[in-house]
C-alpha positions as CSV (number, residue, x, y, z in Angstrom):
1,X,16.9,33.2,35.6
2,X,13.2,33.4,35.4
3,X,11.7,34.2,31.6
4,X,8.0,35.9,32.4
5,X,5.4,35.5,29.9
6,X,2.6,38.1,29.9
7,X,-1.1,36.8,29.0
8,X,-0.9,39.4,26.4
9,X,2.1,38.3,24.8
10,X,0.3,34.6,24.3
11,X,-2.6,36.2,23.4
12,X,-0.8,38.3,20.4
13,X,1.4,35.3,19.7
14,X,-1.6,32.9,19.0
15,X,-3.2,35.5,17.0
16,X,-0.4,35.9,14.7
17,X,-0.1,32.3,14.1
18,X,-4.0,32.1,13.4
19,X,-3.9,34.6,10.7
20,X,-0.8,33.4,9.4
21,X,-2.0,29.9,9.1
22,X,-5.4,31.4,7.6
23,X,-3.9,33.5,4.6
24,X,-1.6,30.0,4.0
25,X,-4.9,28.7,3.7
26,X,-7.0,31.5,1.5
27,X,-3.8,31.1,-1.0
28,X,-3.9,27.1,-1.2
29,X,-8.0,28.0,-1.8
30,X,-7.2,30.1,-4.6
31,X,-4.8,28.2,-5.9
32,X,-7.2,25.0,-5.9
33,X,-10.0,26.9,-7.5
34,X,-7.9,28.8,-10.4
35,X,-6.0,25.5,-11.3
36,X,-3.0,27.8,-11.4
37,X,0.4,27.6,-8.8
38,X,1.4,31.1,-10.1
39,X,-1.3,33.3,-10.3
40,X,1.3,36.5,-10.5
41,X,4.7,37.7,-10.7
42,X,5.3,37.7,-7.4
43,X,4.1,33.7,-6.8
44,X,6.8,32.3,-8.7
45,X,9.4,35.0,-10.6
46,X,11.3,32.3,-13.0
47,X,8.1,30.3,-13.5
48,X,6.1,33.4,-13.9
49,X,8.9,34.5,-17.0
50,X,9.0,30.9,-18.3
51,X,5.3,31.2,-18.7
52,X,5.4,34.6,-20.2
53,X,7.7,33.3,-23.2
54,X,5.6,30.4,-24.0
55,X,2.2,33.0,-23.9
56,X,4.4,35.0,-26.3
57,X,5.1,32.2,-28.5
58,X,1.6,31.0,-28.5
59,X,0.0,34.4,-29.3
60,X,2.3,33.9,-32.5
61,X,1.8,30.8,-33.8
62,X,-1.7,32.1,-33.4
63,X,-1.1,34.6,-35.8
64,X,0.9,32.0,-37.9
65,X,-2.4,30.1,-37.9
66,X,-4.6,32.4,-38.9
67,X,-2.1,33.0,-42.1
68,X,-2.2,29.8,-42.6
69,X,-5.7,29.3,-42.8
70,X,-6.3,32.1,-45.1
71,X,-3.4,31.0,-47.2
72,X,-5.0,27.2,-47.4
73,X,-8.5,28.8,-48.3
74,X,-7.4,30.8,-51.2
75,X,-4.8,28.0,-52.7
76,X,-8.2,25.6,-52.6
77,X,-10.5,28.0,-54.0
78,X,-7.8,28.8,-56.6
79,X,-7.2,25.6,-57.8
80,X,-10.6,24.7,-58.0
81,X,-10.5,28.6,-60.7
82,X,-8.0,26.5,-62.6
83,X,-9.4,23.6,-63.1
84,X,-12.7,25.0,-63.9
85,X,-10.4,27.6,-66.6
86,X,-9.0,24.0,-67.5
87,X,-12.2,22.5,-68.6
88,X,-13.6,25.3,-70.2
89,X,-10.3,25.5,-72.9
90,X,-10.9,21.7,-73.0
91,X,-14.8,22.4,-74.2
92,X,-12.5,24.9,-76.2
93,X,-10.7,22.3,-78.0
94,X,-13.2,19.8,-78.8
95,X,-15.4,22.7,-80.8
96,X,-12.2,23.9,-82.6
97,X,-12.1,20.5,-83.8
98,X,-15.3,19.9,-84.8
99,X,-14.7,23.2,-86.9
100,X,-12.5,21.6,-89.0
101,X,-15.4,19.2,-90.5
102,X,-15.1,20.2,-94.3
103,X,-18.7,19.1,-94.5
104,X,-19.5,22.2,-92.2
105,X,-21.3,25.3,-93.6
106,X,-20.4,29.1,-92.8
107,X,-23.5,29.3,-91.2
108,X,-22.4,25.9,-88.7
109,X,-19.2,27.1,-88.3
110,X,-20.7,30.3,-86.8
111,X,-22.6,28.5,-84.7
112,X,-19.6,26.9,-83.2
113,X,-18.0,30.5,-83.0
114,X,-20.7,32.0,-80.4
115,X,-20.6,29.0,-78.6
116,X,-16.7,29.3,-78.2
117,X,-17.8,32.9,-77.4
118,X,-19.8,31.8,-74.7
119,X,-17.3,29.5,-73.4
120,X,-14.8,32.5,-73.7
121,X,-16.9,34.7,-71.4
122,X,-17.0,32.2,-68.8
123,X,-13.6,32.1,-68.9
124,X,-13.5,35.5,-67.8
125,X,-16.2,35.1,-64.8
126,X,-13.5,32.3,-63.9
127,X,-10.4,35.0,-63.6
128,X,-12.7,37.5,-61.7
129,X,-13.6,35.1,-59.2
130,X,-13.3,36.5,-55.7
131,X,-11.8,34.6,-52.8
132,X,-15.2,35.4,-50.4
133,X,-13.0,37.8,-48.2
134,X,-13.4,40.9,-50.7
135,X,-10.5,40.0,-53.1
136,X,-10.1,38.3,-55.8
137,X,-8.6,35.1,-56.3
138,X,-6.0,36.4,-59.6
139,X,-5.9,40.0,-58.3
140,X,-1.9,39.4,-58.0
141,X,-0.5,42.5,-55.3
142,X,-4.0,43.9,-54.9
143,X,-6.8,45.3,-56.9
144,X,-10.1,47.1,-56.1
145,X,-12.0,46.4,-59.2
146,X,-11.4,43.0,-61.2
147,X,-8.1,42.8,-62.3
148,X,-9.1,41.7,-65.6
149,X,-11.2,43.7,-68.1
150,X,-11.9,44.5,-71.6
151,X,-10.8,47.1,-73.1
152,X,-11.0,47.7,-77.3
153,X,-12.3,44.2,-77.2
154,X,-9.3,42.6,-75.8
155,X,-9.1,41.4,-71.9
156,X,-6.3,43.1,-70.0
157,X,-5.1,42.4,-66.7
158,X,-5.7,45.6,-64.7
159,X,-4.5,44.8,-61.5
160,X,-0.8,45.0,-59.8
161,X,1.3,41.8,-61.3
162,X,2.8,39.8,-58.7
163,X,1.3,38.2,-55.6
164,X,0.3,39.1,-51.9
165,X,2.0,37.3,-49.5
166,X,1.4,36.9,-45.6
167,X,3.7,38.2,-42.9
168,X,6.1,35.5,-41.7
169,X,9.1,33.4,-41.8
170,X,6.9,31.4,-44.2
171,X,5.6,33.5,-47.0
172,X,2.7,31.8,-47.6
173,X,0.8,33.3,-50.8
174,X,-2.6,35.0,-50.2
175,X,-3.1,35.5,-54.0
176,X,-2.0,34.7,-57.4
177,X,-0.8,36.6,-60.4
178,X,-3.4,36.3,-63.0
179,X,-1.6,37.8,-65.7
180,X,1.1,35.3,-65.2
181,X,-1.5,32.4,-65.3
182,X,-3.6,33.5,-68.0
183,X,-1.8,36.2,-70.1
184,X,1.8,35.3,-70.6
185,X,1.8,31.7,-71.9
186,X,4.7,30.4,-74.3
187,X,3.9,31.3,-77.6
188,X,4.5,28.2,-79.8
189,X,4.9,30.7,-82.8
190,X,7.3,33.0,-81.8
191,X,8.8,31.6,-78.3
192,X,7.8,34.9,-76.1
193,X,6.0,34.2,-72.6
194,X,2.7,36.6,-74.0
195,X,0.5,34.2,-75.0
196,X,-2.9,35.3,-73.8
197,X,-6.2,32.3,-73.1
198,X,-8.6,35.3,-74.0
199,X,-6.5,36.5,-77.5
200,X,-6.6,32.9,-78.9
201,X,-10.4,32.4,-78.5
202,X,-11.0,36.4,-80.0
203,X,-9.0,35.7,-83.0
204,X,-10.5,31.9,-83.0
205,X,-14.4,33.2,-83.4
206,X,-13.1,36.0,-85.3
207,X,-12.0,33.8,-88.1
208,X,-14.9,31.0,-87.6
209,X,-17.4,33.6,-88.2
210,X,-15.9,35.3,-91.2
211,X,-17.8,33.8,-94.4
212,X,-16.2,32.6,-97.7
213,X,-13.0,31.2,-96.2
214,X,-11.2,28.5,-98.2
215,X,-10.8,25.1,-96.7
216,X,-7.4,25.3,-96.3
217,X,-7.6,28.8,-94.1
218,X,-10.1,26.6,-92.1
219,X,-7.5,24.5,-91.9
220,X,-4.9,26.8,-90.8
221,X,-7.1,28.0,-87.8
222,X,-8.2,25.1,-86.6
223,X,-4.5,23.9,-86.6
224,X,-3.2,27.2,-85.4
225,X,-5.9,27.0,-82.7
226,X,-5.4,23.8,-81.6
227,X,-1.9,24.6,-81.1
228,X,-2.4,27.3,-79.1
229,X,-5.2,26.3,-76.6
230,X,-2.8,23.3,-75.9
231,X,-0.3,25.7,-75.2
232,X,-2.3,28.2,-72.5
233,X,-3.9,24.7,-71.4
234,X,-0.1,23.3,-70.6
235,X,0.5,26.9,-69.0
236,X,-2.2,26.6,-66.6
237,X,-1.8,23.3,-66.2
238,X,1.7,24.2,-64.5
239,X,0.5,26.6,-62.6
240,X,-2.8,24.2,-61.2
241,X,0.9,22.1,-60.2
242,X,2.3,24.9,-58.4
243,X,-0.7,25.5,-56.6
244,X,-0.9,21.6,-55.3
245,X,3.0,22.6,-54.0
246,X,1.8,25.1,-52.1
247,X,-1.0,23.2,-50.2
248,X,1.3,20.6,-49.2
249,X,3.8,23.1,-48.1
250,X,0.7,24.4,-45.8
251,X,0.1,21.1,-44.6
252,X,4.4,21.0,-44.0
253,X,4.0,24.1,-42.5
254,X,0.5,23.1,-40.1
255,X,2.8,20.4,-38.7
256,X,5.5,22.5,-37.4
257,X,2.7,25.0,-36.0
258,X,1.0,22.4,-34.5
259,X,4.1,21.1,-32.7
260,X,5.4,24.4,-31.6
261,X,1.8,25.2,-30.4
262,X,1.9,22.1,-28.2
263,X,5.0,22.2,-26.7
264,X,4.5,26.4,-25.9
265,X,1.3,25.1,-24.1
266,X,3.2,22.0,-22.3
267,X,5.6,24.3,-21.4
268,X,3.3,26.8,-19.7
269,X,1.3,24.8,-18.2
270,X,4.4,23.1,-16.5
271,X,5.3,26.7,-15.5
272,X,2.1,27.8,-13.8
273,X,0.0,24.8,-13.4
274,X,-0.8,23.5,-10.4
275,X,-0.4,19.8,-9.2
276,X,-3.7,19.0,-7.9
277,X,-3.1,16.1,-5.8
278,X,-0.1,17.9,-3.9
279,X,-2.0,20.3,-3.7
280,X,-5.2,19.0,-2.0
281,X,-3.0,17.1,0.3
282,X,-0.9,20.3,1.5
283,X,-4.8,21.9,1.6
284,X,-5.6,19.4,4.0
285,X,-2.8,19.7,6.1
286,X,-2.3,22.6,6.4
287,X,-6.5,22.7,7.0
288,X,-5.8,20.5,9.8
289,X,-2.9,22.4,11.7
290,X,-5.2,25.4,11.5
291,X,-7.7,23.6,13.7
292,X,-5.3,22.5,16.0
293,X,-4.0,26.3,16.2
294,X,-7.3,27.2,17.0
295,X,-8.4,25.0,20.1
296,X,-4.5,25.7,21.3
297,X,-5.6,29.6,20.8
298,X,-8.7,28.4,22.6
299,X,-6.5,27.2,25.7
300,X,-4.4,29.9,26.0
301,X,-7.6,32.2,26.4
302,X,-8.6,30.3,29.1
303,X,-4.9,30.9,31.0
304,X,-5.9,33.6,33.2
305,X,-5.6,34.2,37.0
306,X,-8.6,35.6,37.0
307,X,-10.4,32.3,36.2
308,X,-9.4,31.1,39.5
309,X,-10.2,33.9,41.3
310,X,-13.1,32.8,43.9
311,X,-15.2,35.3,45.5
């Protein structure tokens, strides 16, 4: 039996193969110039999913990041606040000693006093500090104003005790409980955890300044005072320990972000990236049999019995 092939048929045939070589083609194009093998959903369904999960998972350990950034700036500013506090009870110390020179007038001794005054109310610019974002550094849960103030000439922690905390498996600290640090220090007298930096210095100048005072009541304060600046200097000294803990549980913590990042972004890009050189080479073959598709088109054109017909 005879099988008869219409012109037309060819004609529709080639065409079809044309255009379906030439989107094969406008896809590899894309495909080069993006980088990407699955540029949607449909490319690729598994790899398009894999790579959706590892977006996911890099979108939080951005978050993660950021938390962790703003975590490692306030521990740094806030142990740089303690050591400054540090120094400043240490200056403290060393004129609560010279205090107790039994050579030294009322008059000297009062000197010392508003010097320890001054020193006092540095201290509190220390506990105010802010953090540069608009909070403060000791505000524990939150505060609007500075979480310390005086109030009937004593310094009170206003704020909400406790500390802010960022969102995650981590809990990494985003402030610190002033009050804590610099309010509730063992007191060597009578063993209770309300020992406050501020009250020591007060009752310190308070007594330096008051005239006629026997040697031994200078004595006594100097002793008394001694004893207690050491104590609210161990206290924050403890806490200036807690705060190194923390930043080298940030840096534990970078690690693990840094590794998850890198294998969520090794694991897309194996999802959805495309192999260049495969690539190219699939370009140009497939470039090629599009050429060769063409001339045959070319050909068949040409297969016509009117082409022979001679007038």
């Amino acid at each position: 039996m005879t099988v008869r092939i219409a012109t037309h048929n060819a004609y529709d045939r080639g065409l079809s193969q044309l255009q379906q070589r030439q989107t094969e083609l406008a896809r590899l194009q894309e495909q080069l110039t993006s980088g990407k093998r699955v540029a949607r959903a449909s490319d690729d369904p598994a790899a398009a999913a894999r790579a959706e999960r590892a977006l996911a998972t890099e979108t939080r350990l951005q978050a993660e990041q950021r938390a962790l950034d703003a975590s490692r700036n306030l521990m740094t500013q806030a142990e740089s606040a303690l050591a400054d506090g540090g120094e400043l009870l240490q200056q403290a110390r060393e004129l609560v000693v010279a205090a107790g020179n039994a050579s030294y007038s009322d008059k000297e001794r009062a000197t010392l006093a508003q010097e320890l005054r001054g020193l006092r109310d540095q201290l509190l610019g220390v506990v105010n500090r802010g953090d540069g974002a608009g909070a403060w550094l000791f505000g524990g849960q939150g505060s609007g104003p500075p979480p310390f103030d005086e109030l009937a000439g004593s310094v009170s922690f206003v704020g909400m005790p406790g500390q802010a905390q960022a969102a995650g498996e981590d809990a990494l600290p985003l402030s610190l409980d002033g009050q804590a640090i610099w309010l509730q220090a063992r007191d060597p007298d009578t063993g209770s955890d309300d020992l406050s930096a501020f009250d020591v210095l007060d009752r310190i100048v308070t007594e330096l300044e008051t005239e006629g005072r026997s040697g031994a009541e200078v004595v006594q304060t100097v002793s008394d005072g001694l004893r207690d600046i050491d104590a609210s200097h161990d206290h924050l000294l403890m806490h200036r320990a807690r705060v190194g803990q923390t930043l080298q549980r940030i840096d534990t913590v970078q690690d693990r972000v840094w590794d998850q990042s890198l294998a969520a972004q090794t694991e897309r890009s194996a999802a959805e990236d495309l192999d260049m050189v495969k690539a190219i080479s699939e370009f140009q073959n497939r470039q090629t049999g599009y050429d060769a598709a063409l001339k045959a088109y070319a050909q068949v054109q040409r297969m016509s019995l009117f082409d022979y017909v001679r007038t």
